[in-house]
N, C-alpha and C positions, 0 to 999 in steps of 0.2 A: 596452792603456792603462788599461780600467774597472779590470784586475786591481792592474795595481801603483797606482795611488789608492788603493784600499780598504785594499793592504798601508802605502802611504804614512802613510793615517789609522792604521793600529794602530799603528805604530812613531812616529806625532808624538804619539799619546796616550800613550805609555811615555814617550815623552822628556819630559813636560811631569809625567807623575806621579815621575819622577827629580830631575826638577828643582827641585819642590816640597819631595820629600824634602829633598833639599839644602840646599834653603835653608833648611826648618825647622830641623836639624844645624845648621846655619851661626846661624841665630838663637839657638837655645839654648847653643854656646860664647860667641857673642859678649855675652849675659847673665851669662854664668859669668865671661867675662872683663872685663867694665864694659868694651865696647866699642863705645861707640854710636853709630859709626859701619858697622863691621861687621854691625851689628845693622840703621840702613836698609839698606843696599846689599843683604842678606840680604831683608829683606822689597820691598823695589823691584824684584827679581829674581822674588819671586813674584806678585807682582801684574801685573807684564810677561808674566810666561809662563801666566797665567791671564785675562787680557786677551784676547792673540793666537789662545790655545784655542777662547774663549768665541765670536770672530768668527768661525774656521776653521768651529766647528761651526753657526754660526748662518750661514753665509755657504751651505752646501750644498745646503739647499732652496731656497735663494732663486737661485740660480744654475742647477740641474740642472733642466733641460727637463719637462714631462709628455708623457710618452711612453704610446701603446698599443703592442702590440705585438699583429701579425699573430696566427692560433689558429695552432700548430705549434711558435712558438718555448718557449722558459723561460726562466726566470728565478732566478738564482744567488745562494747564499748564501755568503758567504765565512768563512773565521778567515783564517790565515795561507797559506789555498789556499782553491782554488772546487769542492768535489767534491758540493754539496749542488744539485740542478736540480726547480723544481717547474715542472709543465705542467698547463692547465686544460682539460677540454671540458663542454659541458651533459649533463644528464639528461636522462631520458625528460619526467620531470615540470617545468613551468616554475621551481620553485624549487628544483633537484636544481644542484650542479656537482659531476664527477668530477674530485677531484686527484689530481696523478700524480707522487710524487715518486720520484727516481731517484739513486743514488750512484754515482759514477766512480770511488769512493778506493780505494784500493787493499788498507789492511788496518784504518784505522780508521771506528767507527761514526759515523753519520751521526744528526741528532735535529730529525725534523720539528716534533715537539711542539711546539720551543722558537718556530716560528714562529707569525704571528698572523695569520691572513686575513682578510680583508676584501672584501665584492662591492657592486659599483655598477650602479646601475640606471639606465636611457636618459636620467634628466635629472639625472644625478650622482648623484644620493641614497647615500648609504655603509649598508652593511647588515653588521651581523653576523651569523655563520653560528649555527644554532642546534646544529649538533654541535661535538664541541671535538675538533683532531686528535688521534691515541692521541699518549701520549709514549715508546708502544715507538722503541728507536735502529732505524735502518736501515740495516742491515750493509754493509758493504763491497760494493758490484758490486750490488748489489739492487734492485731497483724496484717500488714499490707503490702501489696507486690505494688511494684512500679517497674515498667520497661523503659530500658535506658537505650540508646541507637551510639555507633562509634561510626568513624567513615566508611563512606560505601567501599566496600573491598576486604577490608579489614576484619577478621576471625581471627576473635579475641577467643583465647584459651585458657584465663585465668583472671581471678580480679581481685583488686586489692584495695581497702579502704581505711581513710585514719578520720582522725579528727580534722579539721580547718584551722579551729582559732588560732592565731599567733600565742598565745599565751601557753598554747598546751606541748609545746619546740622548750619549754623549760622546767617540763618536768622531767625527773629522772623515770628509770625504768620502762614498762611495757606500757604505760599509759603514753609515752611519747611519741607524736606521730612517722617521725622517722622507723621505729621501731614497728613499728604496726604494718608498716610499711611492707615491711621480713614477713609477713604471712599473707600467703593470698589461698585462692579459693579455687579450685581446680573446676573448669566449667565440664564435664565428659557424660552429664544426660541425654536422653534423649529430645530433641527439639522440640519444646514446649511454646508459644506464645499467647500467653495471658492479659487481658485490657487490666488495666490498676480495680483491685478487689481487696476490700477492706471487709475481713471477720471482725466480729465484735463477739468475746466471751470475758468471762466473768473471769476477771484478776486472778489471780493465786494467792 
């Protein structure tokens, strides 16, 4: 169900940026033609389908649960498929988290880069990581830990990761990063610290 939503969001985002084209096309004949009635109907059309967007997307955070999630699970990125998984454990050091991201896709690359994490600490507090993840892509079938460092002092208990690009603040649903935001990753392993190690197996 989480999946087709996130598809549902990209494909109500296309049809709403269709729609605007359209009607801008529809506005600009209806100018050519001194048609001014063409010309509201043209722009009432867009202000209705930029309306209805504007709630969709403001409507997802305010709606979708905050969730932690047990240490073992992950937490999925989508396009038009879910083949991006990141999972979290602690470091040796109180400010160390190992992330561990993983691809299931089958031939094309994957790009942790583009995500943006975030750790919280026992009385919410939000911390940014002081490393930035590489933006090498991550191949097809592959899976790679990277350790991330927060400030000295600081025991992070949980973490949280969305997209980056501006572009993805305009999709509706669980693909938007505010929304992605509502789920983090509860850190409660045992102290692990791992150097960055890349498997390489055979896609699915």
């Amino acid at each position: 169900m989480s999946h087709l939503l996130r598809l549902a969001g990209l494909l109500f985002l296309m049809a709403t940026a269709l729609t605007l084209a359209a009607a801008f096309l529809a506005a600009v004949y209806a100018i050519g033609r001194r048609n001014p009635r063409l010309r509201r109907t043209a722009v009432l059309v867009a202000v209705a389908a930029v309306a209805v967007h504007a709630v969709l997307v403001a409507a997802g955070p305010l709606l979708a649960p905050e969730r932690i999630l047990a240490q073992g699970n992950e937490l999925s990125f989508c396009n038009f498929d879910c083949h991006l998984h990141l999972a979290a454990h602690r470091g040796r050091s109180p400010d160390a988290v190992v992330l561990r991201f993983r691809s299931d896709a089958r031939a094309v690359a994957e790009h942790p880069g583009r995500l943006r994490v975030r750790g919280y600490d026992a009385s919410g507090a939000e911390h940014e990581p002081l490393d930035a993840i590489p933006g090498t892509p991550l191949a097809a079938g592959d899976t790679v830990e990277h350790r991330i460092r927060f400030a000295p002092g600081v025991r992070i208990e949980r973490v949280a990761a969305s997209w980056r690009d501006w572009d993805r603040y305009l999709v509706p649903g669980p693909a938007n990063p505010l929304v992605q935001q509502r789920l983090s990753l509860r850190l409660d392993a045992p102290a692990v610290d791992e150097p960055v190690a890349i498997e390489r197996g055979a896609p699915r």
